[in-house]
N, CA, C and O of each residue as an XYZ file, in Angstrom:
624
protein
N      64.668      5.007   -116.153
C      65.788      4.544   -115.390
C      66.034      5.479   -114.211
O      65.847      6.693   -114.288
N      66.509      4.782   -112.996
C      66.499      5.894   -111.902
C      67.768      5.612   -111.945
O      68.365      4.585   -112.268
N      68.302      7.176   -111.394
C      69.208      7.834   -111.203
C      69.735      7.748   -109.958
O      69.017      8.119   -109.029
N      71.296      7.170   -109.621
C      72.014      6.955   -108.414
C      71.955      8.349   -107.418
O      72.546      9.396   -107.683
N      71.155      8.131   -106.284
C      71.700      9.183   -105.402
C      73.038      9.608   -105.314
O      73.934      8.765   -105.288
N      73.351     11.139   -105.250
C      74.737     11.515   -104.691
C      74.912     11.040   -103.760
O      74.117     10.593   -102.932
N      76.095     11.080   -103.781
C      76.544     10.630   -102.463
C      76.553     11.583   -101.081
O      77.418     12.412   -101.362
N      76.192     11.823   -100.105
C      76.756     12.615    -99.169
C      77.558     12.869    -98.714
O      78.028     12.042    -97.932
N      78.178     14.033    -98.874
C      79.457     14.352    -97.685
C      79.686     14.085    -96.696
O      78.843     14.308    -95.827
N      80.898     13.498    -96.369
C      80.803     13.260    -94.538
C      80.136     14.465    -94.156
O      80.019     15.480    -94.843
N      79.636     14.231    -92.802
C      79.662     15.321    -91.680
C      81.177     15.625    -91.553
O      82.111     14.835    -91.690
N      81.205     16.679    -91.321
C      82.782     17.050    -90.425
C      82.612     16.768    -88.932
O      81.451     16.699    -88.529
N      83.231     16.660    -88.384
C      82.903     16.498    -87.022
C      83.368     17.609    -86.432
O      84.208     18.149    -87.153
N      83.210     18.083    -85.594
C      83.661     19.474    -84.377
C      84.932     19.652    -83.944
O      85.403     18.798    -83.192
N      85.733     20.803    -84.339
C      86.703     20.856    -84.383
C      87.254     20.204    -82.685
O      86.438     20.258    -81.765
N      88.750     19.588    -82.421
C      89.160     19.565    -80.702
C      89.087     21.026    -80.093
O      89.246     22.160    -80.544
N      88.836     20.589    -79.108
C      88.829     21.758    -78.088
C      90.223     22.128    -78.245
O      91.129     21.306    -78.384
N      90.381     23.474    -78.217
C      91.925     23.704    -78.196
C      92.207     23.915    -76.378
O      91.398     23.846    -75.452
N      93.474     24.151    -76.376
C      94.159     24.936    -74.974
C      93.640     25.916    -74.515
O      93.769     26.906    -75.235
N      92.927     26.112    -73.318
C      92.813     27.058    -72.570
C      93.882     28.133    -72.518
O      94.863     27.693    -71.918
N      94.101     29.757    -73.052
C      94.700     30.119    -72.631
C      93.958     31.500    -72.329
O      93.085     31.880    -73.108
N      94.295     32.249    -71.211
C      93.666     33.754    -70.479
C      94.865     34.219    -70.564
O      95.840     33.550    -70.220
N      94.976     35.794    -71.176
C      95.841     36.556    -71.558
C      95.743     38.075    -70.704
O      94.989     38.986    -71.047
N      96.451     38.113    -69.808
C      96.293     39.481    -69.129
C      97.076     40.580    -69.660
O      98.199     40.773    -69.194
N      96.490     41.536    -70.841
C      97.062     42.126    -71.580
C      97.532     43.729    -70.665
O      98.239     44.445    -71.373
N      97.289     44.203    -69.537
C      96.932     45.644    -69.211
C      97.625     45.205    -67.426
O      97.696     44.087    -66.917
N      97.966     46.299    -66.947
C      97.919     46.455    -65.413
C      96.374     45.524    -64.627
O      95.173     45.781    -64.539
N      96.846     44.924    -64.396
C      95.654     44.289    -63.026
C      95.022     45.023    -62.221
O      95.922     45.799    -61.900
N      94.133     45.342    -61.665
C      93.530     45.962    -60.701
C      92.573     45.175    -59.722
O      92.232     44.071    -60.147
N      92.196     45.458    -58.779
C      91.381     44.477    -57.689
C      90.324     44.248    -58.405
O      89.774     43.175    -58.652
N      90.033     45.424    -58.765
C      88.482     45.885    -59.290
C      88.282     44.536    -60.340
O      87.447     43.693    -60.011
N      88.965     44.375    -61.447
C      88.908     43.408    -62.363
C      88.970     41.642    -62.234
O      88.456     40.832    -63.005
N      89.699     41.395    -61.114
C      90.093     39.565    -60.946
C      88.674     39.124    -60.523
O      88.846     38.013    -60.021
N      86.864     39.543    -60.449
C      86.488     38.669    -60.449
C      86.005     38.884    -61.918
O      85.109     38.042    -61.861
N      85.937     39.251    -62.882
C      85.752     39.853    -64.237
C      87.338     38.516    -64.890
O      87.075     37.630    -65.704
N      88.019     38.601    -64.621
C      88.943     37.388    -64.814
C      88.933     36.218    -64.683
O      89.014     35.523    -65.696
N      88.835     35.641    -63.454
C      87.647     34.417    -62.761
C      86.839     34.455    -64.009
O      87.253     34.172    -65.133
N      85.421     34.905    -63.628
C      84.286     34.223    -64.870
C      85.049     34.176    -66.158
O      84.861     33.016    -66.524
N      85.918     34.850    -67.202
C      86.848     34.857    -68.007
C      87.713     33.237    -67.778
O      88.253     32.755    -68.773
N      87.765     32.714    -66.854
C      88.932     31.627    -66.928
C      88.023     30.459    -66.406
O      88.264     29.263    -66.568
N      86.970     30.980    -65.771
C      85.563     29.159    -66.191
C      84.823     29.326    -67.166
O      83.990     28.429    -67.288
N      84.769     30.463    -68.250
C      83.885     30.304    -69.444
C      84.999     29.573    -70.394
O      84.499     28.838    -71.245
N      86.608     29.664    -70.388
C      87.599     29.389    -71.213
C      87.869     27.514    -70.771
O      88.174     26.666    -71.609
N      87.693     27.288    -69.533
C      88.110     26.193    -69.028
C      87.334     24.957    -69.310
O      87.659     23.791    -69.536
N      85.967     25.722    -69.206
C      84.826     25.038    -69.562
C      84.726     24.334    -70.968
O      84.576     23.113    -70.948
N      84.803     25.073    -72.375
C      85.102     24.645    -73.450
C      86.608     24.430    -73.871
O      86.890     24.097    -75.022
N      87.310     24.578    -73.157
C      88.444     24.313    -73.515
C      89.111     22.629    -73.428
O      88.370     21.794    -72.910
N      90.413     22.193    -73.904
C      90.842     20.694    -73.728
C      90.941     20.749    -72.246
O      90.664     21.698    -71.513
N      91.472     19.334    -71.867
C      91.461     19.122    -70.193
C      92.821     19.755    -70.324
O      93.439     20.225    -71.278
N      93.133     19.572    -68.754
C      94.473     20.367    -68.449
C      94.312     21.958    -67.627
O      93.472     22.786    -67.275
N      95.582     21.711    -67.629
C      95.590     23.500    -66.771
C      95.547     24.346    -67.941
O      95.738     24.100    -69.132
N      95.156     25.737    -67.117
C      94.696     26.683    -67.890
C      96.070     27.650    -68.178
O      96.516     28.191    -67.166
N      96.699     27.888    -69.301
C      97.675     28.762    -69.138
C      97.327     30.395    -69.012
O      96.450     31.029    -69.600
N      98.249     30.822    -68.108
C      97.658     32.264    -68.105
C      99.018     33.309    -68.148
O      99.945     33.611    -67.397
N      98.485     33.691    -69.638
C     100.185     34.830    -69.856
C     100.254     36.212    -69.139
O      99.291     36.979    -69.139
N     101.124     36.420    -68.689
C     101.180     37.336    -67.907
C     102.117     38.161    -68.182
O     102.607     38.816    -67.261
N     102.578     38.317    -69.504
C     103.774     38.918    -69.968
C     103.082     40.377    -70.131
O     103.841     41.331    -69.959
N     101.680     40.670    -70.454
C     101.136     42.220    -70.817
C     100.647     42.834    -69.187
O      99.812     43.713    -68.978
N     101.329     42.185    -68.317
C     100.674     43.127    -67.038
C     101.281     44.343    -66.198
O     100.995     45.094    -65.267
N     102.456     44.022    -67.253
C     103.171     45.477    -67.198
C     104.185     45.149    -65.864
O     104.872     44.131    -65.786
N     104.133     46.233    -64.823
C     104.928     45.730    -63.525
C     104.024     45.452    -62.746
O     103.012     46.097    -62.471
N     104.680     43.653    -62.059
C     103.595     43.019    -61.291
C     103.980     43.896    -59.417
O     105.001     44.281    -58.847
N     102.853     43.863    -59.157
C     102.177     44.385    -57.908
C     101.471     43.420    -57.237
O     101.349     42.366    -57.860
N     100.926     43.475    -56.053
C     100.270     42.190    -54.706
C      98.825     42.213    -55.908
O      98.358     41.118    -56.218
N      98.089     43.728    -56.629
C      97.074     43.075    -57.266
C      97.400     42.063    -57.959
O      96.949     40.974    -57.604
N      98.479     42.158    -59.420
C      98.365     40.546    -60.005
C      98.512     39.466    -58.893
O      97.717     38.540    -58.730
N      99.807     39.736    -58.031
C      99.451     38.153    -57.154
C      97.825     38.055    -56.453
O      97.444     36.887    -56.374
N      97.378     38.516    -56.224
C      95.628     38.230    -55.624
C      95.408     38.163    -56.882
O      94.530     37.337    -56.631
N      95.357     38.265    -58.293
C      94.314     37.772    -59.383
C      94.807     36.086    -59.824
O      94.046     35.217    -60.250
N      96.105     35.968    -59.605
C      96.336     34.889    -59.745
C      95.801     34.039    -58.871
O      94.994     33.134    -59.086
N      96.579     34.575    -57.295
C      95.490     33.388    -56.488
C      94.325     33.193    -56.503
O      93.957     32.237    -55.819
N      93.300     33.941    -57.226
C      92.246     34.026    -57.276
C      91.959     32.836    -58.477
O      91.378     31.751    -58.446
N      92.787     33.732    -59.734
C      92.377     32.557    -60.660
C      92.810     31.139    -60.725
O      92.486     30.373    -61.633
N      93.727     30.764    -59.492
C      94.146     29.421    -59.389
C      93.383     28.938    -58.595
O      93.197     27.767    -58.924
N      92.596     29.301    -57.349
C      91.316     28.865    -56.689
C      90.047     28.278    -57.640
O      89.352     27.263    -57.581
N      90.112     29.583    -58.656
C      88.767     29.120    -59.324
C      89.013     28.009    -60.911
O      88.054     27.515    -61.504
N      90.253     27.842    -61.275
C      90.880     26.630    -61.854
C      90.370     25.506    -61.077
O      89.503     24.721    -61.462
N      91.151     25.481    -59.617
C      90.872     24.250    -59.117
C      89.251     23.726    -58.390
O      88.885     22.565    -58.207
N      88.687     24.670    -58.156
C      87.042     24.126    -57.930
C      86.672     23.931    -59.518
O      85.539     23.539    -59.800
N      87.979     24.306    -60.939
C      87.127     23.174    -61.954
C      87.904     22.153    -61.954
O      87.735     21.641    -63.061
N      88.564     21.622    -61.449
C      89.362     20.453    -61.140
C      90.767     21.390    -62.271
O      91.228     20.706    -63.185
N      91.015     22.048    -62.200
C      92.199     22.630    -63.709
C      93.409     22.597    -62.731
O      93.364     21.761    -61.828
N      94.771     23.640    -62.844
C      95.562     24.366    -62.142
C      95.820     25.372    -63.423
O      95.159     25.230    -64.453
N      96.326     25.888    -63.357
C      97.208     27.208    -64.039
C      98.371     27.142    -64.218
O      99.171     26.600    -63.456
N      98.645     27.737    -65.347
C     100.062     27.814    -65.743
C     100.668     28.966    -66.136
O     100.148     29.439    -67.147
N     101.671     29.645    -65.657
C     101.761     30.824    -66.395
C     103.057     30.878    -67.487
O     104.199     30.441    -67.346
N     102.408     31.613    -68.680
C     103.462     31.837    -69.149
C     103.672     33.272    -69.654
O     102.693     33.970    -69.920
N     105.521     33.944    -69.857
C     105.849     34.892    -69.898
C     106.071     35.697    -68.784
O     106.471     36.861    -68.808
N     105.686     34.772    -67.430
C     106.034     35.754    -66.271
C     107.778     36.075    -66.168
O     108.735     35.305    -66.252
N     107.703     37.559    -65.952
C     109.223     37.965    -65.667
C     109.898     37.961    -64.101
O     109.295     37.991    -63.029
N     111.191     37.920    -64.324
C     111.826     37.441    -62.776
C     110.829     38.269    -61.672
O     110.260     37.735    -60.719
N     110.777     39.362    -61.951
C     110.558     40.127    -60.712
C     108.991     39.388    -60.147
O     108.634     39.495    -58.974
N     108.166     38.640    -61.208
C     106.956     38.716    -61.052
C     107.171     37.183    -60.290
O     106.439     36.886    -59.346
N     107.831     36.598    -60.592
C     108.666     35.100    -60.483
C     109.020     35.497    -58.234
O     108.489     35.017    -57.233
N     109.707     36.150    -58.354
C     110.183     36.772    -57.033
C     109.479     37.138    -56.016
O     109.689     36.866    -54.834
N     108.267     38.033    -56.667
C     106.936     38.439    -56.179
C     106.459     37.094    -55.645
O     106.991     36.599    -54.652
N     105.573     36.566    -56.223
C     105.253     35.274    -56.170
C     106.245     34.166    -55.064
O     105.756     33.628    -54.070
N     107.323     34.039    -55.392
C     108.711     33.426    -53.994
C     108.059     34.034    -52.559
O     107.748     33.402    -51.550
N     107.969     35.399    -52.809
C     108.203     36.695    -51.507
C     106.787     36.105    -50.799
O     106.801     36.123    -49.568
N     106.000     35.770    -51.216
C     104.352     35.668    -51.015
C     104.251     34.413    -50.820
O     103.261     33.925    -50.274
N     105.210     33.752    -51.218
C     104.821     32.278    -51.043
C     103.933     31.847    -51.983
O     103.580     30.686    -51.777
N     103.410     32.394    -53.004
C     102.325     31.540    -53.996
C     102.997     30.551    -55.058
O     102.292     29.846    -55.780
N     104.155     30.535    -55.108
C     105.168     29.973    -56.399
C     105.061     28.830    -56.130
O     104.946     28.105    -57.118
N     105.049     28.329    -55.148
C     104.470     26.688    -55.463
C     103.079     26.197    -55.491
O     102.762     25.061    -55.844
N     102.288     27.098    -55.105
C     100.755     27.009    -55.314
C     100.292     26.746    -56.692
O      99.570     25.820    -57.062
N     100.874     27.809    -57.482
C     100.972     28.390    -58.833
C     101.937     27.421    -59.784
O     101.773     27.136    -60.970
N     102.940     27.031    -58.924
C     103.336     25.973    -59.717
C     102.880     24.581    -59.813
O     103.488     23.973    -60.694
N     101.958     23.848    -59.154
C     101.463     22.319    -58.944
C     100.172     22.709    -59.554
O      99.389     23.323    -58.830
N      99.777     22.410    -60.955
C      98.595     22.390    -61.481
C      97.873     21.341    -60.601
O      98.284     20.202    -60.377
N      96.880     21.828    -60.195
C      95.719     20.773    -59.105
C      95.281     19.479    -60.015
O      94.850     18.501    -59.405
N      95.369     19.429    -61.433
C      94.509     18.110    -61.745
C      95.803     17.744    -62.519
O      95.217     16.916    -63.217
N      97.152     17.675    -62.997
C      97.578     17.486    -63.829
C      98.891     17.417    -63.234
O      98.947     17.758    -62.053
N     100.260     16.947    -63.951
C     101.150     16.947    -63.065
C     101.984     17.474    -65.079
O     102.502     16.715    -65.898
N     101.771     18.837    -65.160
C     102.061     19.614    -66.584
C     103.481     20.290    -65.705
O     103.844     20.077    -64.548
N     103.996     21.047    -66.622
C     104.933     21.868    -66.061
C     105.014     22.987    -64.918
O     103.888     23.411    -64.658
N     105.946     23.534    -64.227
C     105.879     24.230    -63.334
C     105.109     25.505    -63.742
O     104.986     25.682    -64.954
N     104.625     26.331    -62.988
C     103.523     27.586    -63.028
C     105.055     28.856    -64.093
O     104.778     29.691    -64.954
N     106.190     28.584    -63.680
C     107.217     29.734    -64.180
C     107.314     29.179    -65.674
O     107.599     30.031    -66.515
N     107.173     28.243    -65.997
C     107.728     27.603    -67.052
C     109.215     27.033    -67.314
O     109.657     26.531    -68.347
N     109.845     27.249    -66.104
C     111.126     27.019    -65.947
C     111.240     25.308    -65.384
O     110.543     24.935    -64.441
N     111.712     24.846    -65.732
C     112.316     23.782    -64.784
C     112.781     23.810    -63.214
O     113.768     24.468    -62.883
N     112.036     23.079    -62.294
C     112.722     23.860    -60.981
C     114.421     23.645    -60.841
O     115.299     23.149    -61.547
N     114.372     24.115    -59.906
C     116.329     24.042    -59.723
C     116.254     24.592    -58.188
O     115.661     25.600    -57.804
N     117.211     23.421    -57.207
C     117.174     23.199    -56.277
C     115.964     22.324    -55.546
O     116.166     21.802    -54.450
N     114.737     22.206    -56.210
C     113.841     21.462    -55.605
C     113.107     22.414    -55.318
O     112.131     22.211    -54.595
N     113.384     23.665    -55.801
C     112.204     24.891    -55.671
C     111.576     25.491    -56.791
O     112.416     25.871    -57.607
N     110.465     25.704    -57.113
C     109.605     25.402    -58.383
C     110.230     26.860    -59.228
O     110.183     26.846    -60.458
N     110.889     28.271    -58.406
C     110.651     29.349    -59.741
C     112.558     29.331    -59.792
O     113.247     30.082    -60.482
N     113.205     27.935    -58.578
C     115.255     28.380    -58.897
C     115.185     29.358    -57.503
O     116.284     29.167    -56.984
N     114.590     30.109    -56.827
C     115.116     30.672    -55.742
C     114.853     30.010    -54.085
O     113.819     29.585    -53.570
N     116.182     30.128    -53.563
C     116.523     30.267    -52.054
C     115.553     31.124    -51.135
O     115.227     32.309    -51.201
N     115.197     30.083    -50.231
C     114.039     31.051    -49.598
C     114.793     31.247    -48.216
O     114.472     32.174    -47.472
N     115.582     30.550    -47.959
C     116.412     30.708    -46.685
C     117.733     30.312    -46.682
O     118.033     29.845    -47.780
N     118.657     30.310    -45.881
C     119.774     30.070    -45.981
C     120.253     30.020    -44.413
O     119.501     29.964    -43.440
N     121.677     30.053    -44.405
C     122.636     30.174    -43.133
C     123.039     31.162    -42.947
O     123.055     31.988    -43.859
N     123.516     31.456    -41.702
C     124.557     32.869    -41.471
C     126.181     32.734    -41.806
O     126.874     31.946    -41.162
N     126.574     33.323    -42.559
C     127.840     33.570    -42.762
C     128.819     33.040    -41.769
O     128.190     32.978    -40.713
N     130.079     32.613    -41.564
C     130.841     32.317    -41.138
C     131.551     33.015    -40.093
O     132.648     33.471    -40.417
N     131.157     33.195    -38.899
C     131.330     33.997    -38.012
C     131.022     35.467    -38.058
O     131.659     36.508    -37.896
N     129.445     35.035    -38.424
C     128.354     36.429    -38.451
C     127.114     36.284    -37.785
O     126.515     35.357    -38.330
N     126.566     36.683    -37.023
C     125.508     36.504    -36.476
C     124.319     36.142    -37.060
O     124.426     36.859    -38.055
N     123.358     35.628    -37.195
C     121.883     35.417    -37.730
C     121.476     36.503    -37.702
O     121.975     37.395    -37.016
N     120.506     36.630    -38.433
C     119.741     37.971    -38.365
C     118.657     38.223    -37.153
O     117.664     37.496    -37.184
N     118.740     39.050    -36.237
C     117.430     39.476    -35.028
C     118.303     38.821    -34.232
O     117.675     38.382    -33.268
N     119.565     38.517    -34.165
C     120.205     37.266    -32.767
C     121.272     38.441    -32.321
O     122.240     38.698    -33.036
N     121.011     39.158    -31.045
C     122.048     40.008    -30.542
C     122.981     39.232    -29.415
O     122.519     38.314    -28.737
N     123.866     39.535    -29.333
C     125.097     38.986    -28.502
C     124.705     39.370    -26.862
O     124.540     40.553    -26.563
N     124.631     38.768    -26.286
C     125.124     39.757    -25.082
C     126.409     39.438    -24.173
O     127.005     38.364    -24.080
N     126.654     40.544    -23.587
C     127.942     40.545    -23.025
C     127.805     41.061    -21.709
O     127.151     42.052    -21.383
N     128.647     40.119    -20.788
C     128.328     40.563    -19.581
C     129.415     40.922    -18.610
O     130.176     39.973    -18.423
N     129.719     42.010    -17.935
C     130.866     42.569    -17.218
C     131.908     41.760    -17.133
O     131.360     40.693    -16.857
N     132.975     41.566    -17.183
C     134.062     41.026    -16.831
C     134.459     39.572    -17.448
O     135.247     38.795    -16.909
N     133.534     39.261    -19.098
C     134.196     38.417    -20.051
C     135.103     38.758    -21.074
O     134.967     39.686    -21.871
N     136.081     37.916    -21.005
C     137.352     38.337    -21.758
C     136.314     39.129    -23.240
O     135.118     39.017    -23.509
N     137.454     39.920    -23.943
C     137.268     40.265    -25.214
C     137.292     39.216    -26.076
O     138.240     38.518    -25.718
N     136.664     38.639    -27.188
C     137.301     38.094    -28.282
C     138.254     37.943    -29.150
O     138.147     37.103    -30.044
């Protein structure tokens, strides 16, 4: 009498790609963001679609190097069609980023329309909550705008 084959186990199939995330644990340096780059297309590459999050809470106090590693690594996100996301950035690094103008770069993931780059919700229609310009005070001059005055006009 023959004997019923076992049965086979499924295959398992391959786990999902999880989330891209790049973790900048240390101070940034120039020397390192293209060492970061290849780091964020070897992660992007096997990773799910979407932007790449990139925590930035271990970089200690941010300096123009993290902003150039970011712009760097948001360039090389988007030649993979990705954007970036950061999370854990602190105000000052938030501000940095305003001061430089990269905060909305950093905030519009290039392939995805995911959350802002701060993780914040914008407020005012500006992606990190801050005023990039404003008005002059109420009978105060603009800033760089000198008065001039010329012989024989009354005083104010």
């Amino acid at each position: 009498m023959a004997r019923p084959e076992p049965e086979k186990p499924p295959t398992p199939s391959p786990p999902p790609p999880s989330p891209a995330v790049l973790v900048l644990g240390r101070p940034v340096t120039r020397a390192e963001v293209q060492r970061l780059c290849e780091r964020l297309s070897a992660l992007a590459r096997r990773a799910e679609p979407g932007p790449v999050t990139v925590d930035v809470g271990g970089v200690g106090r941010p300096d123009l190097a993290v902003v150039e590693a970011l712009a760097r690594l948001r360039l090389t996100a988007g030649r993979l069609g990705r954007g970036i996301q950061l999370r854990n950035a602190c105000g000052e690094l938030r501000r940095l980023l305003a001061w430089t103008g990269l905060d909305e770069a950093l905030a519009a993931p290039a392939a995805s329309g995911h959350a802002p780059a701060s993780g914040h919700a914008p407020a005012s229609g500006h992606a990190l909550g801050l005023e990039l310009g404003g008005e002059a005070e109420q009978r105060e001059e603009a800033l760089g705008v000198q008065e001039g005055v010329e012989p024989g006009d009354p005083a104010p």
